[in-house]
Each structure stands twice: as structure tokens, then as C-alpha cells.
N, C-alpha and C positions, 0 to 999 in steps of 0.2 A: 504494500500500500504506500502511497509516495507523501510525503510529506502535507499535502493539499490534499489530500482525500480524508489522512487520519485530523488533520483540524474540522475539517466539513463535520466529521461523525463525530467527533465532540464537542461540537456546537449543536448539532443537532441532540447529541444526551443530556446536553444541558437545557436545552430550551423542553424537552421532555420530562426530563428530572422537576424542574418547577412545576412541568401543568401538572403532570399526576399524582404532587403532592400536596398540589395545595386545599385541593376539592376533600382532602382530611383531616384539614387542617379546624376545630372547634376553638376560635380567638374568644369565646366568649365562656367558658367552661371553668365553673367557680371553684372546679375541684383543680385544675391545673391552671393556675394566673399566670404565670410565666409560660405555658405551650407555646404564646406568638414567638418568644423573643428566643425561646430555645430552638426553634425552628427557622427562626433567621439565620442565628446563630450558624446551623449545622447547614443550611444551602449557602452563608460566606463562605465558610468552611470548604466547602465542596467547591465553589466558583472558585475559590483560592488555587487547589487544587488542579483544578482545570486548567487555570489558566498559566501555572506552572509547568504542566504536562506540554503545555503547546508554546512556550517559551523558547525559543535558537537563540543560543549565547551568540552564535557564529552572526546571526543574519542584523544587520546595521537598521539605526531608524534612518529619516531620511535628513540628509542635509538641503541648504540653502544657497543661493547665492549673498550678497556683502546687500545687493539692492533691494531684498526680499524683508532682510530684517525690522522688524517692528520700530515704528518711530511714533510717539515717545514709548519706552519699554511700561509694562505695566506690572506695577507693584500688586505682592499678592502677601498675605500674611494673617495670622487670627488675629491683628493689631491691629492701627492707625499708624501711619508714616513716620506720625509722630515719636512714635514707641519704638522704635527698632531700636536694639540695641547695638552700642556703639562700644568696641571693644579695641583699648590701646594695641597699634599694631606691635611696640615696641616691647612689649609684655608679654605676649600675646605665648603661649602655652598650647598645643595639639597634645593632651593624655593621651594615654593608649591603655587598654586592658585588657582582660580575655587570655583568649589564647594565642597572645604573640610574646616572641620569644625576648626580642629587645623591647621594653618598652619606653626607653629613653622619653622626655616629652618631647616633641619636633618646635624650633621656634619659626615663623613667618619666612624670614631669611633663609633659614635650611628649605624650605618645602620651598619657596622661589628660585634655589640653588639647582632642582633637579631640573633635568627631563621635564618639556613641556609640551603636551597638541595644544589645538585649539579647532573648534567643532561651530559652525552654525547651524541650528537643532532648533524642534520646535517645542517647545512646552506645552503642556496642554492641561488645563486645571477640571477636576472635577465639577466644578461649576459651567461648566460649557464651551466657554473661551479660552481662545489658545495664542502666543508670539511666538515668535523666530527672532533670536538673539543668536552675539555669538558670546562663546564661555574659552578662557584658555586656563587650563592647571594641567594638573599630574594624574597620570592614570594613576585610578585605585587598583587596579594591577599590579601594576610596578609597585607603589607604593606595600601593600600588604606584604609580596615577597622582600622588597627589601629590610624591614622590620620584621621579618621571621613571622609573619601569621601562619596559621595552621588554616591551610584554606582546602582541608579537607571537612571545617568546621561548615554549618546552617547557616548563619546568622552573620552578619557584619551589620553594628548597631551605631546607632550619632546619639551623642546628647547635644545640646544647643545653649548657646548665652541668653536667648530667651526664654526657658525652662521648656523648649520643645524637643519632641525625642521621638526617633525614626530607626526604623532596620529593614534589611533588606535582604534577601536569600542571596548563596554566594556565588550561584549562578549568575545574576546580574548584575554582582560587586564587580566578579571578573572580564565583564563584557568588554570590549576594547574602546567604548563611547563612553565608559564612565567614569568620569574624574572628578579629583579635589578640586574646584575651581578656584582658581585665586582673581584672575581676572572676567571683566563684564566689559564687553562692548569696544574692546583695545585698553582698557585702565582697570588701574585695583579695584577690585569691590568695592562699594560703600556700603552703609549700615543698613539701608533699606532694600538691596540683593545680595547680602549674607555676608558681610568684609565680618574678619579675613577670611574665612574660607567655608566653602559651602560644598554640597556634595550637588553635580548636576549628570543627570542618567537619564538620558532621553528614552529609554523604553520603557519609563513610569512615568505615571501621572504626578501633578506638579507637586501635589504635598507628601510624596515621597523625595521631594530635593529638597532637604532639611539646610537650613541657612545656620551664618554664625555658629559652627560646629567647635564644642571645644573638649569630647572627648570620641574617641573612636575604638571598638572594643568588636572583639570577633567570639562566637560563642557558638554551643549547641541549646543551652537554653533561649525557648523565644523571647526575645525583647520587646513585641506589641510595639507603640507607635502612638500619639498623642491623638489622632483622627482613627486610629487602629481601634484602639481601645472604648471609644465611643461609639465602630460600630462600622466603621468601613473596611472596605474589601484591604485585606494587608496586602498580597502579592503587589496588586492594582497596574499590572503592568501588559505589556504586548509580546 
């Protein structure tokens, strides 16, 4: 079965899997109050899943040309503009935990020191709306092996200067489009698209690209996700 066939039949057992579950489903049943939410629960679950199953580390999102990209870029955040946190570059600390072997903390300057791409990618927010920017850092490739991650590990997780916190399978950590971005648009980050450094992964959705990251930790336990945990799909990706 070639690649396009086996996605077709698991879109189609997905879009099956809902209808013939739902006509079971009693939201109203005072013996079970929680049925609805356990049953979301268990078809995220399953989407998650799925859309894992159908995930090619190999195959690229798309890129852009330099005239394509979004003018003015659009801020996105559970804040106001105002809020964004604004974090000395000169201080500036990258933790590490988990299962990596060095965890030295990386300061701005070493992670400016490596190995750079630079990608114009589209984003696309779970709210509907999507830009094409361009981002330039360091593959999270490169980086995990260089600091000894065990990237036989699940999970590669971010905490954030804003108390936001994200993870992501490491299937997609290792894709060759995802990186620590240090720059936005030809210059440093600023505070309101993640300075100093943000994770940007164009094969997920925008609130899996966690801004102002300032620890980084590889795991087998799940890490959940600020939007995760609330109830959206974790994988959330292509």
C-alpha cells in the first residue's frame, strides 16, 4: 500500500471512528457526569495517534518566496503585546534536563556561535489564520546531539519566560525544519516573537512554537502543554 493510500484509510477510520461513536454516547447520564469529557478525552487520544501514525519526519512543509512573506507579521500569544516578556539577552541562560548527557546551560552567544538555516515557513494558528515569515536558528537536530540527548527518548519538552510550556514527540524535534530560532524577519527576536529564543516547527500548529524558551529537557514521561492540558489535540501536527 503506498504511502497515499495508507493516509486515505486512516482518515477515513477516523472520520468513522467518531460517527459510530458518538450515537453512544449519553452526555446527559447522572450516573456518569464526566462520560462527555472522558470520551473526548479518549477520541484526542486516538486523533493524536493518528495523526502520528501519518507523520514523515522525511517529507518538508512548504516554503516561500522573501515577497510572499506576511507584512506586518502578526503577533499571537495568550497575552497582550503589552505583556510579552522581555528577557536580558546578556543573562540570558538555555537549562537543559532530562535525558541529556551535558547539561551545561547554553548562553545566547554560544547558540549564535553554531551552525545556522534559515527557512521561510508558514504558520498556521489554530484559530484559522495563518503568515509566512522567515525564522533563522539552529536545528534542534544538531543541537540535541550535540549536548548528548538520548533521542531515543518521547518527548522533547520547553518551559517558557512567560510560565508557558510545550512538548513535542521526537519525531518532529528531529525533522530537519525545526529549529531554535534566534532570528525573525533578518534580526534578533524581540519580546513579542519569542527573543531570545523560540522553538519554530512548521509541521505544527502555531501554539506548539513555544516563545521565550528558557528550559529544554528530553524525557519518556509526557510533558502535556499549556493548550494541551486544557484540552487540545497534543500531537497537532501534519
Amino acid at each position: 500500500m503506498s504511502p497515499i493510500q495508507r493516509r486515505a484509510l486512516l482518515m477515513r477510520a477516523l472520520a468513522l471512528g467518531a460517527a459510530t461513536t458518538l450515537p453512544g454516547c449519553n452526555y446527559e447520564d447522572p450516573n456518569h457526569p464526566d462520560l462527555a469529557d472522558d470520551f473526548l478525552h479518549a477520541m484526542s487520544y486516538w486523533n493524536d495517534r493518528v495523526q502520528q501514525a501519518l507523520f514523515d519526519p522525511h517529507t518538508l512543509a512548504p516554503t516561500f518566496r522573501p515577497d510572499q512573506i506576511t507584512n506586518p507579521p502578526r503577533f499571537n500569544a495568550f497575552y497582550s503585546i503589552s505583556q510579552a516578556p522581555v528577557v536580558d539577552p546578556a543573562t540570558y541562560r538555555l537549562q537543559l534536563g532530562g535525558q541529556i548527557r551535558d547539561q551545561t546551560p547554553w548562553t545566547l552567544a554560544a547558540l549564535n556561535a553554531l551552525p545556522q538555516t534559515s527557512q521561510i515557513t508558514r504558520l498556521v494558528c489554530v484559530e484559522g489564520w495563518r503568515v509566512i515569515g522567515q525564522w533563522s536558528g539552529v536545528p534542534l537536530s544538531d543541537f540535541l546531539r550535540r549536548v548528548g540527548a538520548d533521542t531515543t527518548c518521547r518527548y522533547v519538552s520547553f518551559q517558557c519566560a512567560d510560565g508557558y510550556y510545550s512538548s513535542i514527540d521526537m519525531e518532529s524535534a528531529l525533522q530537519p525544519q525545526t529549529i531554535l530560532a534566534l532570528q525573525f524577519l533578518g534580526a534578533p527576536l524581540t519580546p513579542p516573537f519569542g527573543a531570545p529564543v523560540r522553538l519554530r516547527i512548521p509541521t505544527k500548529l502555531g501554539f506548539k512554537n513555544p516563545k521565550s524558551i528558557v528550559q529544554l529537557a528530553v524525557t519518556n514521561v509526557y510533558p502535556g502543554g499549556y493548550w494541551e492540558d486544557q484540552g487540545y489535540n497534543w500531537f497537532s501536527g501534519s
